[in-house]
N, C-alpha and C positions, 0 to 999 in steps of 0.2 A: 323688529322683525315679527309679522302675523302669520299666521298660520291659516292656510283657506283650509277649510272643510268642506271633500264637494259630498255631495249629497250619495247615500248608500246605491242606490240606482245607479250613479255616473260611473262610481266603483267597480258597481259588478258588473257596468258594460266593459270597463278594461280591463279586468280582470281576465275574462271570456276571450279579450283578444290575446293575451298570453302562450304562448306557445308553450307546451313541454319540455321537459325536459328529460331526451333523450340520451339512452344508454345506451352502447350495443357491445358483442364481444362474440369469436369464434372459438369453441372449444374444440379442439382435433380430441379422440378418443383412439388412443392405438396401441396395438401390439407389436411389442417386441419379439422383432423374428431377427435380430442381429444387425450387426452395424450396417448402413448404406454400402452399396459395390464400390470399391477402392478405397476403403478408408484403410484395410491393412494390406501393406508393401505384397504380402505372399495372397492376397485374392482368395482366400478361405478363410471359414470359420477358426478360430481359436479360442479354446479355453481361457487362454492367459489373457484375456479380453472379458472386463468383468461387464461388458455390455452385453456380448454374446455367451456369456456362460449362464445368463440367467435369461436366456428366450424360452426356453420350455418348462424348464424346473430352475425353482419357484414358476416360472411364468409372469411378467411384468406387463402390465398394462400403466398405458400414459396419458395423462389427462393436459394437452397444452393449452396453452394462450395464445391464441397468432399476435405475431404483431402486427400493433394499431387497437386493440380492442381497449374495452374499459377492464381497468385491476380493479373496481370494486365491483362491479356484478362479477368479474372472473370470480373474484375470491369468494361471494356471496352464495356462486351455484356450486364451487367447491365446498362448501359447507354441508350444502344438501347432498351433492352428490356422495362425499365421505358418510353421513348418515343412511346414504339407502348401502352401501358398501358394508357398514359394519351388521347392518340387520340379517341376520344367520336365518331366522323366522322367519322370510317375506317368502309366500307361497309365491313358487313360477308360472305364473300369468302365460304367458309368450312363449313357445318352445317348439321349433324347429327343426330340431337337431335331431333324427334320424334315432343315432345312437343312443344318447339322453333319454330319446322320451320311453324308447325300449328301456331300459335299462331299469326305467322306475315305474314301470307300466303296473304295479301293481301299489305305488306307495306314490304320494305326494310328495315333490321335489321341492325343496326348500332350496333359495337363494344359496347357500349353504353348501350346496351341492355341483356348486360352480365352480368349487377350489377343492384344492389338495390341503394337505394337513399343512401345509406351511402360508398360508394365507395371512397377510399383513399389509395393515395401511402402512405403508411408508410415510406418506406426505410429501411435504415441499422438495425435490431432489436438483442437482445441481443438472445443468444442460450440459451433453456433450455439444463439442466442437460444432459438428455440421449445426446441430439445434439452433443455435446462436441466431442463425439468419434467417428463420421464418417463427421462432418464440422468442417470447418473453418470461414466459414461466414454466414450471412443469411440477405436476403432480405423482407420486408413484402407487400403485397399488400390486400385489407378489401373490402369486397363487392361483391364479386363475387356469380351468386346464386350455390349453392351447387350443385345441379346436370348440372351444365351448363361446369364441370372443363374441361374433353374432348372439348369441343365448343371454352373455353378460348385458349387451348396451341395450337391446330388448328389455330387459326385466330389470333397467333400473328404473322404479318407479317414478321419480322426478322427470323423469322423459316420455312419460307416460302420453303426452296433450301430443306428441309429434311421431307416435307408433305408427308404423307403415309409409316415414317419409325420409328411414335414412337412405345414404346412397355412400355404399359402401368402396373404397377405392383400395390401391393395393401398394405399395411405394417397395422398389428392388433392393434388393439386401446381399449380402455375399454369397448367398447362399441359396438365399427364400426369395419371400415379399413378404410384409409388413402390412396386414391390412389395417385399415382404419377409415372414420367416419367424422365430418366437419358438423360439430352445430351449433348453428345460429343462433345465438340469445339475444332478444332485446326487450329493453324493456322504458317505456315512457311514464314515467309520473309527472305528477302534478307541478306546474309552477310555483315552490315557495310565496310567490306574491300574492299566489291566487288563495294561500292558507286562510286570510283576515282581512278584508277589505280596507283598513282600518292604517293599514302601512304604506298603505298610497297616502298618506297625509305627511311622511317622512321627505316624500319626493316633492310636492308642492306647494311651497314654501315661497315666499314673496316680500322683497326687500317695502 
């Protein structure tokens, strides 16, 4: 068995025809304003409903996976996103909010300033029931104050390249709505093959 060696040139013209290698994933971003309409028998809020006891205080925000997306950019922008989440320091860039920016009209608002004292990465958290049929995963983060959610998904800096392109929606709750924001990630890298021209000699091979 020989081995042809084609020439560096012939390489990097197949190389060049290599397609990428595409990733994609949708993160939903949302707030917890209580369970879906009808999910409890009596059609109201309830304490004893540990989904609806923490819509306002703590305050729970949700970071999904749709399904069909890719789990390693999901879990990859989860990384990032937890990092811009714990920085207490990240000066508010973006703000909105009427109340807020009165509020600190004489001081700089830190990231910080987003949450109540009870502020905490949760992490990975299990799906309720309804969740099951449009995720795959789910992130938690606790603390946030309720009408500040728009001020949160603005000023996380990782989302900085796509400021002024969310489109905010609102999903009905027993009570409320639940708003929240889908976004798009993708990302293409390089073709492995295209790394070393040098591994197109593994594939051409001649008895």
């Amino acid at each position: 068995m020989n081995n042809i060696v084609l020439p560096e040139l012939v390489q990097k013209n197949i190389a060049e025809f290599l397609q990428p290698v595409n990733k994609s994933c949708t993160i939903r971003i949302q707030q917890n304003a209580g369970c879906i309409k009808g999910e409890h028998s009596t059609y109201r809020i309830t304490d004893r409903c540990s989904y609806c006891s923490k819509r306002y205080v703590p305050g729970q925000i949700f970071f999904y996976l749709k399904k069909g997306g890719d789990k390693y950019l999901f879990e990859k922008w989860m990384v990032k996103i937890k990092k811009d989440c714990i920085n207490d320091g990240y000066a508010i860039k973006h703000n909105d909010d009427v109340y807020f920016r009165n509020f600190y009209l004489n001081t700089e608002p830190k990231f910080k300033d987003l949450f109540n004292n009870k502020k905490l990465w949760v992490g990975k958290s299990e799906l309720f029931s309804w969740e099951n049929e449009d995720f795959d995963c789910k992130y938690t983060l606790e603390g946030l104050h309720f009408s500040l959610f728009r001020d949160f998904v603005y000023n996380l800096p990782c989302l900085d390249e796509i400021y002024g392109c969310f489109h905010f929606r609102w999903e009905r709750t027993i009570d409320s709505a639940s708003i929240y924001t889908d976004i798009f990630i993708e990302e293409n890298t390089k073709n492995p093959l295209c790394l070393t021209n040098t591994i197109f000699n593994q594939y051409c091979k001649k008895t």
